[in-house]
C-alpha positions as CSV (number, residue, x, y, z in Angstrom):
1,X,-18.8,46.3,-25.8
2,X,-15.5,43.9,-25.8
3,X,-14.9,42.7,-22.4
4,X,-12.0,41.1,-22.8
5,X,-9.0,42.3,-20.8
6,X,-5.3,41.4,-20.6
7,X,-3.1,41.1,-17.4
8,X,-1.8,45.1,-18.1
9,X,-5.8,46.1,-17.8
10,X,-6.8,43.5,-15.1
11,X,-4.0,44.8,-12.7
12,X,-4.9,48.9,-13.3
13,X,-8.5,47.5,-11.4
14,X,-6.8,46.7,-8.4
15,X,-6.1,48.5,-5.6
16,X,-4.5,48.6,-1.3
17,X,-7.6,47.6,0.7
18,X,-9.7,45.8,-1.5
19,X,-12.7,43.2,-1.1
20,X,-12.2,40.3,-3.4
21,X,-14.5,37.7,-3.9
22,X,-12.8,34.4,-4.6
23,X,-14.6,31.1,-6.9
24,X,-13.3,27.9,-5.8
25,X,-13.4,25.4,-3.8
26,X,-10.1,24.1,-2.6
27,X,-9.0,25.7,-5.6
28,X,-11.0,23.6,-8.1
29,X,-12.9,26.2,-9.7
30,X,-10.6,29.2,-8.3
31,X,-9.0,31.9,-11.0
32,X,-5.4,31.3,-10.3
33,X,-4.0,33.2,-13.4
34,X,-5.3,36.0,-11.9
35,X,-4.6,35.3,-8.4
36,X,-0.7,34.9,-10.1
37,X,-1.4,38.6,-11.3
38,X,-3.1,40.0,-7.6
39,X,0.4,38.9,-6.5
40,X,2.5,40.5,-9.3
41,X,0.5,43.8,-8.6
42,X,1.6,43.8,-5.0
43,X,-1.4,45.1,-4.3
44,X,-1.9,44.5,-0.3
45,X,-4.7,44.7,2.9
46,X,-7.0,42.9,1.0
47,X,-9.6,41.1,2.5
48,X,-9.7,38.2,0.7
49,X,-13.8,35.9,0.2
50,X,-13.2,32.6,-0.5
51,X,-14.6,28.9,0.7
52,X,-11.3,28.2,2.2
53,X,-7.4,29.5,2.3
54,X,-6.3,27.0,-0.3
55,X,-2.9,25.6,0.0
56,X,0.0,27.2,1.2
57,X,1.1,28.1,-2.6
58,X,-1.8,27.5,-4.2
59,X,-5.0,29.6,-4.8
60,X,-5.4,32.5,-2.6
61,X,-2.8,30.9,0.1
62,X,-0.5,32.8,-2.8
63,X,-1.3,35.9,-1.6
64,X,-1.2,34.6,2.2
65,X,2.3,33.6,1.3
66,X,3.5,37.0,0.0
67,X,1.4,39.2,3.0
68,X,-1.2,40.7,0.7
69,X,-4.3,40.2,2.8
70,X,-5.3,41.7,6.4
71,X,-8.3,39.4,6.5
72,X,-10.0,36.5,5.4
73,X,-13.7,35.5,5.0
74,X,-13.9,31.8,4.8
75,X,-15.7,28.5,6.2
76,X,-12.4,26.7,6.7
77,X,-8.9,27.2,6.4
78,X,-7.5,23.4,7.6
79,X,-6.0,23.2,4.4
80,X,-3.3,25.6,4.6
81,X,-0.8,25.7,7.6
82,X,0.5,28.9,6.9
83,X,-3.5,30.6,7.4
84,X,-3.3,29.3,10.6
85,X,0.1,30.1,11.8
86,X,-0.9,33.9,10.9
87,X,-4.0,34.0,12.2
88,X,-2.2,33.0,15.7
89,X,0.8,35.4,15.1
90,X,-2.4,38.3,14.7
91,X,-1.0,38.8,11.2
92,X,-4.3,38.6,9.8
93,X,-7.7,38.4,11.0
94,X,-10.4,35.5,10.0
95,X,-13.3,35.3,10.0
96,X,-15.3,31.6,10.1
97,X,-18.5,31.1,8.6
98,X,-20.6,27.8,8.5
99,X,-20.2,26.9,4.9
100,X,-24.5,27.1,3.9
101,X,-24.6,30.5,5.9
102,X,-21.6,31.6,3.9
103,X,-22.9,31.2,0.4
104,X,-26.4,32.3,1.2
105,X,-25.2,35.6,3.1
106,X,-23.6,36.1,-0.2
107,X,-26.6,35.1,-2.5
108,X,-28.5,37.8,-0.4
109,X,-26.3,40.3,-1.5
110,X,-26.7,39.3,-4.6
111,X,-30.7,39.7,-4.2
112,X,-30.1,42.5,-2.4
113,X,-31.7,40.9,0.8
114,X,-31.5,42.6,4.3
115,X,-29.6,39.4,5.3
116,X,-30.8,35.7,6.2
117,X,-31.6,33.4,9.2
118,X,-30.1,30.7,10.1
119,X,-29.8,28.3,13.3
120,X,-26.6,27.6,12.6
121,X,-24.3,27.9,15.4
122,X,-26.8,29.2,17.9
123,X,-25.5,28.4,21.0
124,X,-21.7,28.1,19.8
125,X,-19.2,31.2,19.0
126,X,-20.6,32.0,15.6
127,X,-23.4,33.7,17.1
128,X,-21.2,36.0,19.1
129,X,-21.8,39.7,18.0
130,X,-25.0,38.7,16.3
131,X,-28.7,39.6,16.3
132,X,-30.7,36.4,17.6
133,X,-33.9,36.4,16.2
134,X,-36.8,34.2,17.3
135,X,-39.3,32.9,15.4
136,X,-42.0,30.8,16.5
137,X,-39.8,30.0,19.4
138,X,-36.7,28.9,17.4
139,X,-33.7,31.6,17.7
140,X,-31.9,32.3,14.5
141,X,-28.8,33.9,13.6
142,X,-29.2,37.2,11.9
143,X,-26.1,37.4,9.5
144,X,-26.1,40.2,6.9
145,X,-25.2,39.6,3.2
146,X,-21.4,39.2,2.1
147,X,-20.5,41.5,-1.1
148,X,-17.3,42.3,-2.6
149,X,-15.6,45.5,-4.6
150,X,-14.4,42.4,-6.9
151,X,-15.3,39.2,-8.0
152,X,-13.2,37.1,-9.8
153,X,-14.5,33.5,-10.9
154,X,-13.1,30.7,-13.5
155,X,-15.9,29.8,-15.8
156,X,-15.2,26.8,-18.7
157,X,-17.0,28.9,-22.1
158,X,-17.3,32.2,-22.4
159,X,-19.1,33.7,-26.0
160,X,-18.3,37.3,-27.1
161,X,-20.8,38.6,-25.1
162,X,-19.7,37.2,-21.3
163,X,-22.1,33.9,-21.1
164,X,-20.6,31.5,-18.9
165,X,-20.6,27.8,-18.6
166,X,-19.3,25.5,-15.7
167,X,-17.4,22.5,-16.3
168,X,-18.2,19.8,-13.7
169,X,-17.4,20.6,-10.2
170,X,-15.5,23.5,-11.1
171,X,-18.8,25.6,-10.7
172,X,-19.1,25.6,-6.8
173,X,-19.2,29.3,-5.6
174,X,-18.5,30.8,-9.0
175,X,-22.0,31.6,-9.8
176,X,-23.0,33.0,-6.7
177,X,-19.9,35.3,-6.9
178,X,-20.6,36.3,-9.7
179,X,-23.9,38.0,-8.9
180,X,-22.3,39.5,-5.5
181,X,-19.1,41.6,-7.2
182,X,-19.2,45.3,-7.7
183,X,-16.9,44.5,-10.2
184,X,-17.2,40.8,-11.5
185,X,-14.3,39.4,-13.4
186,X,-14.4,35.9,-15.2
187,X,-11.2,33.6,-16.3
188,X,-12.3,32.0,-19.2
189,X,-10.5,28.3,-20.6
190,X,-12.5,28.7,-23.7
191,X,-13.4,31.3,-25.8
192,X,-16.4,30.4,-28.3
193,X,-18.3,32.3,-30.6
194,X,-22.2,31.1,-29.5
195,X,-23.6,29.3,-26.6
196,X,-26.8,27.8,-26.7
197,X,-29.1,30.2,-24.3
198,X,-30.3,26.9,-22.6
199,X,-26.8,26.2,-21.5
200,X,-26.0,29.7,-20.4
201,X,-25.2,29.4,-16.3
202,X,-24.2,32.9,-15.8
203,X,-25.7,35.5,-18.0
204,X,-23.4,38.0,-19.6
205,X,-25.0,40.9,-17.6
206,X,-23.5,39.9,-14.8
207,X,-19.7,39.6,-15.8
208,X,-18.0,42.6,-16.4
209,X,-14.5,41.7,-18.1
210,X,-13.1,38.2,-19.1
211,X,-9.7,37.0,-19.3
212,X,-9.1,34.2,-21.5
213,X,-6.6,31.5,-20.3
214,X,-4.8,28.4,-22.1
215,X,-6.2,25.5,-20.6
């Protein structure tokens, strides 16, 4: 199966309303060729999963900046003004996650987990709306796992197949998110024709088109 893709093909996968999953952390590691073609679609009321908001025009503050998402999933947005400034104007809705709870909720929907515990934020807002759960006298926070309709991740190597390397810290979140996507889509800098199995990060399983990218 050839699961490479071009701009034309990536954009007839999106669609009004989506979940997107989002690699990067403040946008090292983050797809931004294909955040560039999210806002081309105009495609909009996404809710947007990523570490953080990015920068006002950079990463997925892009498609802050042209109103294409109703709500965010992140552990931080200080770095972009504009996140803030909508999230008081009630222009979009965010949601704040401690950063550990946020990638494990998401690695249990990868493992198709119930959820996860975590004492995280008892006693401050995040545990508002949640299950408490106490064990052995300790209360947890019951979060439940974090998927997404789409994943899109930036990955270093791809072979034909859709084995993945990292390059440096450029991993982060991406191979989490790529095992929490319905649909997992991977921006590749380099195309090769082998990896060696030992290196292989993200198995080609996993990733379901690729995108190649000058670097």
């Amino acid at each position: 199966m050839n699961k490479w893709i071009d701009k034309k093909s990536f954009i007839a996968l999106l669609k009004d309303g989506m979940h997107i999953m989002v690699g990067g952390f403040l946008t090292c590691g983050t797809p931004e060729p294909l955040i560039d073609w999210i806002v081309e679609s105009q495609v909009k009321d996404l809710t947007i999963i990523c570490n953080d908001a990015g920068y006002p025009e950079k990463g997925v503050g892009k498609l802050l900046l042209h109103h294409q998402v109703k709500k965010l999933i992140v552990t931080h947005i200080g770095t972009n003004p504009n996140a803030g400034k909508l999230m008081s104007e009630k222009e979009i809705e965010v949601e704040l996650i401690p950063q550990g709870t946020f990638v494990e909720q998401i690695r249990a929907y990868a493992g198709r987990l119930g959820g996860i515990l975590s004492p995280t934020g008892i006693h401050t807002p995040v545990e508002e709306g949640k299950e408490i759960i106490t064990i052995k006298g300790v209360p947890y926070i019951l979060s439940e796992p974090i998927g997404a309709d789409l994943a899109l991740i930036c990955a270093y190597q791809s072979d034909e197949k859709g084995n993945l390397i990292y390059k440096g810290s450029a991993r982060n979140f991406n191979p989490t998110m790529a095992m929490a996507g319905d649909t997992v889509i991977a921006c590749v800098e380099k195309r090769v024709q082998d990896i060696d199995p030992e290196h292989v990060i993200t198995p080609h399983p996993f990733i379901d088109y690729l995108v190649e990218v000058s670097s």
